[in-house]
C-alpha positions, -999 to +999 in steps of 0.1 A: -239+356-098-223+368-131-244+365-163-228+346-193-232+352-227-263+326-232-278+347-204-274+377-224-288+363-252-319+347-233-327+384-224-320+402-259-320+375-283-287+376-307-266+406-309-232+420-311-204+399-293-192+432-281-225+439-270-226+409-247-188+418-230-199+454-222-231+441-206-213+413-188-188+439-178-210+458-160-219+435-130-253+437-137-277+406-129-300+389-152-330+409-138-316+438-143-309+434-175-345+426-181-353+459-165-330+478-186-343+458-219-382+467-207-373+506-201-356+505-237-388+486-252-413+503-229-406+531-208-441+546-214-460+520-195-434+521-168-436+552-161-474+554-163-467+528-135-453+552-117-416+534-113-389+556-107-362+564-139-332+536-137-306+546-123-274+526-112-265+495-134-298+495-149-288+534-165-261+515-176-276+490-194-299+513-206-274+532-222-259+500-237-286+490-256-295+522-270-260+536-277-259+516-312-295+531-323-288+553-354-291+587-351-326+600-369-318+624-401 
């Protein structure tokens, strides 16, 4: 099933409006979204619990979410 906005925004609390299209855009389901949020938030525990790196529409995401992270100077 296709995620709407309001299920974007359950997962990541407000952001961007273009924020939400891309996501929605990308086929991806509301759990993985929540994966994708939890690597971005947390990908030390995860991989201390030995899951595997994303990959798919979760690498997607992933890249999303971080893509509008400024740049350290």
């Amino acid at each position: 099933m296709t995620m709407t906005s309001d299920d974007v925004i359950a997962i990541l609390g407000p952001v961007d409006n273009t924020l939400v299209a891309d996501i929605i855009a990308t086929g991806a389901t509301q759990a993985e979204l929540a994966e994708a949020f939890a690597w971005v938030n947390n990908d030390e525990a995860l991989m201390g619990e030995g899951r595997r790196l994303a990959s798919g529409r979760v690498a997607a995401l992933i890249e999303l979410l971080t893509s509008d992270e400024e740049e350290p100077q």
